[in-house]
C-alpha positions as MATLAB code, in Angstrom:
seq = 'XXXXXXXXXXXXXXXXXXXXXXXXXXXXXXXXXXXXXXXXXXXXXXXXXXXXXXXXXXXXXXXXXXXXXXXXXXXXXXXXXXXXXXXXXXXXXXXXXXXXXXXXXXXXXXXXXXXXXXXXXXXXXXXXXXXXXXXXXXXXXXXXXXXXXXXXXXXXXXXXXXXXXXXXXXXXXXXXXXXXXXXXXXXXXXXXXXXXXXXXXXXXXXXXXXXXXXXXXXXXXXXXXXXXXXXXXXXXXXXXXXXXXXXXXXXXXXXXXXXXXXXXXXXXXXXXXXXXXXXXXXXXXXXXXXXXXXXXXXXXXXXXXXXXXXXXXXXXXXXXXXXXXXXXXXXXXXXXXXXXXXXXXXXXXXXXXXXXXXXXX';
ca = [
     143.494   41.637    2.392;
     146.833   43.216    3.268;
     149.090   40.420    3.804;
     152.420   40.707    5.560;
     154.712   37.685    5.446;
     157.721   36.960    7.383;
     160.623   34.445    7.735;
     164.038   33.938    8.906;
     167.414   32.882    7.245;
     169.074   29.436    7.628;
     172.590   29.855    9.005;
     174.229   28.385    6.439;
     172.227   30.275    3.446;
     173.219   33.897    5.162;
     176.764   34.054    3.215;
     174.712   33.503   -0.082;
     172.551   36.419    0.854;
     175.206   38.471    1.643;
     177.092   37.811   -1.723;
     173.805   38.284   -3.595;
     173.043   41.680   -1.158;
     176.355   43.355   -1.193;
     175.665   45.934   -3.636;
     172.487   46.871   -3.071;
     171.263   50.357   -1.474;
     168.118   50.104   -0.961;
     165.737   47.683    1.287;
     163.731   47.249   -2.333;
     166.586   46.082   -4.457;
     168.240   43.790   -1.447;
     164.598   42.219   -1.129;
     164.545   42.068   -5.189;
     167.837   39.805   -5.061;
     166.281   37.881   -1.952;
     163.432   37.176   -3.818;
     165.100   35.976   -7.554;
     167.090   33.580   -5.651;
     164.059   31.582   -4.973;
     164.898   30.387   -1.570;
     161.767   28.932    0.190;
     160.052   30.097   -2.444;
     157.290   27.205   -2.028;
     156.353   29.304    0.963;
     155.600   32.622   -0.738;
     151.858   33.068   -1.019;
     150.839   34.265   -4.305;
     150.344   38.296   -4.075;
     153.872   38.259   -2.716;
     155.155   36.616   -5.484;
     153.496   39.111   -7.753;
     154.673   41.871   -5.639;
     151.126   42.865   -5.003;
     150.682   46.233   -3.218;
     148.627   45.033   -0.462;
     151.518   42.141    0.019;
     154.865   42.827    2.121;
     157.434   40.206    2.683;
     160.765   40.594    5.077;
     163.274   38.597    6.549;
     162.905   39.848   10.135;
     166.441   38.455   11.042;
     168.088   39.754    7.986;
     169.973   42.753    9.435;
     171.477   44.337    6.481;
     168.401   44.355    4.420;
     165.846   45.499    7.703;
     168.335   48.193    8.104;
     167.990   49.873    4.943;
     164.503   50.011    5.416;
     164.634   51.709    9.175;
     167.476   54.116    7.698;
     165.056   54.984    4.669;
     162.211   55.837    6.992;
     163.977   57.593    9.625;
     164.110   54.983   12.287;
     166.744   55.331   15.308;
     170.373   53.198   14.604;
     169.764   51.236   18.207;
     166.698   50.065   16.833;
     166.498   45.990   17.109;
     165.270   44.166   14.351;
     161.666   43.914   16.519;
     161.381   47.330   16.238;
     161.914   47.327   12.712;
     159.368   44.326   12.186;
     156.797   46.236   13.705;
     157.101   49.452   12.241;
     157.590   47.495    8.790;
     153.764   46.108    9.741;
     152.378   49.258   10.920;
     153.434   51.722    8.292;
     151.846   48.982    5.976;
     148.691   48.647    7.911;
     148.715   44.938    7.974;
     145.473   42.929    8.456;
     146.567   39.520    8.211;
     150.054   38.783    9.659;
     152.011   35.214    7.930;
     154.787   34.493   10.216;
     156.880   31.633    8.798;
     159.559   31.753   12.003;
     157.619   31.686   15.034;
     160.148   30.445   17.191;
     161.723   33.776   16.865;
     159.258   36.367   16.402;
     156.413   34.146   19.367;
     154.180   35.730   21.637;
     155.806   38.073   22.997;
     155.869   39.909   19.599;
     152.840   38.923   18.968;
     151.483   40.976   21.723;
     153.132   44.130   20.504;
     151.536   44.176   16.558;
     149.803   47.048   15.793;
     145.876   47.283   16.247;
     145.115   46.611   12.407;
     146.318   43.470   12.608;
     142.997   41.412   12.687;
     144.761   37.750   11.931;
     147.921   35.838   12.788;
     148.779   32.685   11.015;
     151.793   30.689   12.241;
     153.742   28.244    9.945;
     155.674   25.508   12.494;
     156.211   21.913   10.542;
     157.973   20.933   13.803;
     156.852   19.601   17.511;
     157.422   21.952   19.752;
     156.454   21.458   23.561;
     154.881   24.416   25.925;
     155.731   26.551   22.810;
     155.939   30.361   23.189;
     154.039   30.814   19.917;
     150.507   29.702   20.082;
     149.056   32.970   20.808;
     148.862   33.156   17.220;
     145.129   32.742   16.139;
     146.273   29.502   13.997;
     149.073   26.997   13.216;
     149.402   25.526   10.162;
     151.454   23.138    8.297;
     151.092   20.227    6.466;
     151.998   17.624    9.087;
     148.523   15.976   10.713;
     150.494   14.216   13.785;
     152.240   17.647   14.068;
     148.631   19.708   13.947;
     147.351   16.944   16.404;
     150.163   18.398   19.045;
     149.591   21.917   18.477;
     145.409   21.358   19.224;
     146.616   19.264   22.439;
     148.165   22.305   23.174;
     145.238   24.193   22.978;
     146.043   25.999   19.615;
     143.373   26.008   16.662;
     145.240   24.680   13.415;
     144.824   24.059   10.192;
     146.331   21.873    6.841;
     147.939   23.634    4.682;
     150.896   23.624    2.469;
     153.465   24.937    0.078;
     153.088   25.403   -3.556;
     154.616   24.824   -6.884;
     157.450   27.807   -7.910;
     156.526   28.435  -11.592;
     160.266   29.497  -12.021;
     161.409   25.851  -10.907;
     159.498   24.973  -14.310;
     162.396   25.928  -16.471;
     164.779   23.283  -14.410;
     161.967   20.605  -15.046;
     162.391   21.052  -18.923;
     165.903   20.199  -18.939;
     166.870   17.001  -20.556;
     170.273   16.315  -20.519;
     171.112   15.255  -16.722;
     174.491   14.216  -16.019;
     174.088   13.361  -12.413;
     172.552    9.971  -11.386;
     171.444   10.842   -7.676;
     172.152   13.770   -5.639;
     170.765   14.313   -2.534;
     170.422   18.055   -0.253;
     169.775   18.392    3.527;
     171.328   18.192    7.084;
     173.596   15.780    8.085;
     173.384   14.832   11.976;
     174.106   11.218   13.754;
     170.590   12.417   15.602;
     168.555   11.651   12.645;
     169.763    7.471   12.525;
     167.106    7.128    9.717;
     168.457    9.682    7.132;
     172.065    8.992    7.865;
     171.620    5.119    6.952;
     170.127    6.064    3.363;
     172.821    8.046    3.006;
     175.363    5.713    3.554;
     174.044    3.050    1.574;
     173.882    6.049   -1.441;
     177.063    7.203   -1.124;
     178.543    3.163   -1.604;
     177.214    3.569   -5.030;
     179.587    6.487   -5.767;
     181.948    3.645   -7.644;
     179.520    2.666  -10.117;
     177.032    6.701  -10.368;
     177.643   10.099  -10.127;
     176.571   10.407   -6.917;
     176.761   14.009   -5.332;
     175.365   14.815   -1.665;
     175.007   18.174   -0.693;
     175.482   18.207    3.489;
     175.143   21.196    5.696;
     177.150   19.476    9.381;
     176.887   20.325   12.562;
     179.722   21.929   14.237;
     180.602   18.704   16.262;
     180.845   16.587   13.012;
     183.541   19.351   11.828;
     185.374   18.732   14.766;
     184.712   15.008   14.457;
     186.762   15.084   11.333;
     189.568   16.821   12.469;
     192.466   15.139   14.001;
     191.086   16.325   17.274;
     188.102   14.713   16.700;
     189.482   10.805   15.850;
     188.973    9.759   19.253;
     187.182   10.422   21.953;
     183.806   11.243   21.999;
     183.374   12.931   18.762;
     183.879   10.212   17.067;
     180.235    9.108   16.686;
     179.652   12.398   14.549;
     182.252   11.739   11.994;
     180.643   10.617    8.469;
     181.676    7.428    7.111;
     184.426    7.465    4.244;
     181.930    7.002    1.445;
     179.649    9.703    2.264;
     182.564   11.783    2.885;
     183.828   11.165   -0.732;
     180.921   12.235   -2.072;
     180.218   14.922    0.001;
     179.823   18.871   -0.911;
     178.992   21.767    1.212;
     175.079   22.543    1.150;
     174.014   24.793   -1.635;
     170.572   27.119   -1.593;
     168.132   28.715   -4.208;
     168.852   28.973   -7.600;
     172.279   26.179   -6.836;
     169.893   23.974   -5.664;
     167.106   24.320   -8.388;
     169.859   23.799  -10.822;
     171.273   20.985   -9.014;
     167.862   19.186   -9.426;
     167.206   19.933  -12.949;
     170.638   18.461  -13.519;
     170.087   15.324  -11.763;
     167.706   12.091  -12.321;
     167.241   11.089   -9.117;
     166.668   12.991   -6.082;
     167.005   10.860   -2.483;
     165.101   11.861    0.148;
     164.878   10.955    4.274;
     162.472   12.412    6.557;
     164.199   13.307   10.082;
     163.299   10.945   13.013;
     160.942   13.294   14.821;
     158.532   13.203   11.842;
     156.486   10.096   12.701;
     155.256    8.100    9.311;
     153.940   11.430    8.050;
     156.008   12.990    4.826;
     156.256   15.766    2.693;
     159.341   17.918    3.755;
     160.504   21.103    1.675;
     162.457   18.128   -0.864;
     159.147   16.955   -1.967;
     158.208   19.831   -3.688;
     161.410   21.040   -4.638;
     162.522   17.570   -6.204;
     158.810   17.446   -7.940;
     158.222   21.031   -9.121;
     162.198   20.682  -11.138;
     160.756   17.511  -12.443;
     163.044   15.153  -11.050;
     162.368   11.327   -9.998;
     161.723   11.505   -5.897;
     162.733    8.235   -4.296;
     161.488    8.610   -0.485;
     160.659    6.803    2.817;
     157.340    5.425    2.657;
     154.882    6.942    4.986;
     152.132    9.181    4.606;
     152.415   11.534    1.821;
     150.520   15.026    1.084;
     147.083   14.003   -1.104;
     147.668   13.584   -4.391;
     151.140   11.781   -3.973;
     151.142    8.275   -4.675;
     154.073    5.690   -4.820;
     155.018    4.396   -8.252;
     152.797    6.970   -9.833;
     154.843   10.768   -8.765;
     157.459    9.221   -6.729;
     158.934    5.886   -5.724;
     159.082    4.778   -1.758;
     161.381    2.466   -0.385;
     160.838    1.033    3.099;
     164.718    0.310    4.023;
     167.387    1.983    3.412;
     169.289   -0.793    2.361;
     167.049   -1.594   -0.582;
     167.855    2.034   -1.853;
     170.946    1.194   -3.957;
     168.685   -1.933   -5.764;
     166.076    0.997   -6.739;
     168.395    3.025   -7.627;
     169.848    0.495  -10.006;
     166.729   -0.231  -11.530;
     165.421    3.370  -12.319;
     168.602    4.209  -13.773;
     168.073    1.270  -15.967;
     164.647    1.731  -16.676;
     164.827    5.741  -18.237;
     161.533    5.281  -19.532;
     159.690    4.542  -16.393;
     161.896    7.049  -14.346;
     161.143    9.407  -16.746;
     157.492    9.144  -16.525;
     156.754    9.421  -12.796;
     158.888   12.457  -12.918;
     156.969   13.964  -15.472;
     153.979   12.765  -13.334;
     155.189   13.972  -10.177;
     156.046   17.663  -12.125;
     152.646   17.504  -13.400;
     150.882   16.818  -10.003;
     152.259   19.274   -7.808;
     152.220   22.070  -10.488;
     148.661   21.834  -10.579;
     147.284   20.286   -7.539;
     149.497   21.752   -5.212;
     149.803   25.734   -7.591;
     150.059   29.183   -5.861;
     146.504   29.789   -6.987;
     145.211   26.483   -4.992;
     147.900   27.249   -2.108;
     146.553   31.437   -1.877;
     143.019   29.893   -2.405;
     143.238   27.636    0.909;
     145.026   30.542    3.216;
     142.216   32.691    2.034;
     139.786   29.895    3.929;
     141.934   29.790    6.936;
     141.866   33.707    7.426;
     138.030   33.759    6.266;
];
């Protein structure tokens, strides 16, 4: 099977890239950096984690690193990144086509792949009404209410789901971890569920080492800004304990280290996710082998509360748990080593490559 896989870059992860990217000449050593930095690596199917030959992986929005690639085969400079994308996929005579960003590169690219393209698999673990997507031949994520949608849509889908990183492995081995609770993710007054965990967290930050990572919205910058003290704004602005605890959101290797650093890990689906659960934080938080305390709901098989995580139903009971697993090391101890173990088997490339090869089949 020759696989080509492609995604897009988070807004706020681009400046990483760049720093990481700045030196590099060629499309091959810019993708090399990309690719050491471990960001979404839970989504890399297996050959392109071993670099397989018959495997390709781009970031079809990244336009310093697409660049290279259409200077070093001769393409035009007015060339949009679409162009590039496609010539990437036909030079490497793709028959199965991943597409992890379908919102941007939807049916209208879709139409234009080449003719050895005999699949295309679309990754969307969000609703998305009269999307412009599902001419791909199947959507997949591992979301049932979400798949549900997608069928009443008309699309054919699929369960599937990311994998264990074998690098995070080397953050679950660390012992020594300073941090009580830290917690990574969007902050937005939109998602009512997540932000009241996060307050009652952050009114721990007298008694822990509390540290929440937040990537804002541009209205909650502008909330908390003299401008933005009255007046409508206001209703964005974070409260004064999460502010105090509050850093600027932090991506691959940062983040891995942040976990293995850190005992607890809090987690808060977004509202739009029904009870269904198992966001990238899951398996992040599990494969760096730290304790997961999440909303109860449904969880991918294989995850079970008080056996590889620990669920709490309202988010003011999350300081009392918190409390209690800090107190208890031995028991938050061992369904983090639980949790590690689960999703580093159950949930390993080899399963994860294994299932996409049934979809495709």
């Amino acid at each position: 099977m020759r696989l080509f896989q492609i995604s897009g870059l988070n807004r706020s992860y681009r400046p990483r890239l760049a720093r990481l990217t700045r030196d590099c000449a060629t499309f091959d050593a810019a993708m090399r950096a990309f690719a050491d930095d471990r960001y979404i690596a839970v989504h890399f199917l297996k050959p392109v984690i071993e670099r397989s030959p018959d495997a390709f992986f781009a970031n079809g929005d990244d336009d310093f690193a697409q660049r290279l690639w259409a200077k070093e085969h001769g393409m035009r400079d007015g060339a949009t990144l679409d162009d590039i994308a496609l010539a990437q996929i036909e030079e490497h005579r793709t028959e199965v086509f991943y597409n992890l960003d379908p919102v941007a590169f939807g049916d209208s690219f879709i139409e234009r792949l080449p003719g050895s393209v005999k699949r295309t698999v679309a990754w969307r673990a969000a609703p998305s009404r009269n999307a412009a997507f599902l001419k791909h031949d199947i959507i997949v994520n591992n979301f049932p209410s979400l798949l549900e949608g997608y069928r009443a849509q008309g699309a054919r889908t699929e369960y599937f789901f990311p994998a264990h990183d074998p690098e995070m492995d080397r953050y679950a081995a660390i012992a020594d971890r300073p941090v009580d609770v830290v917690f990574f993710g969007t902050f937005s007054r939109h998602h009512q569920n997540r932000v009241a965990m996060l307050e009652s967290v952050a009114r721990l930050r007298d008694r822990l080492a509390v540290v929440l990572h937040l990537d804002i919205s541009r209205f909650t910058r502008l909330a908390e800004t003299p401008l933005g003290w009255a007046g409508p704004l206001r209703k964005h602005r974070r409260s004064r304990d999460i502010r105090a605890t509050a850093s600027g959101p932090i991506y691959g290797r940062d983040l891995l280290a942040a976990l293995g650093n850190a005992k607890i890990v809090v987690n808060g689906a977004i509202d739009m996710s029904s009870r269904d659960r198992g966001n990238m934080r899951v398996w992040e938080a599990l494969g760096c082998g730290t304790l997961l305390l999440s909303d109860t709901g449904h969880y991918p098989p294989g995850l079970t509360d008080g056996e590889q995580y620990v669920g709490y139903r309202d988010p003011r009971d999350v300081p009392d748990i918190i409390a209690a697993l800090i107190a208890d090391d031995e028991r938050r101890k061992a369904i983090a080593a639980e949790g590690h173990r689960t999703i580093s088997t159950r949930y390993s490339k080899d399963i994860q490559w294994h299932r996409f090869q049934e979809i495709v089949s």
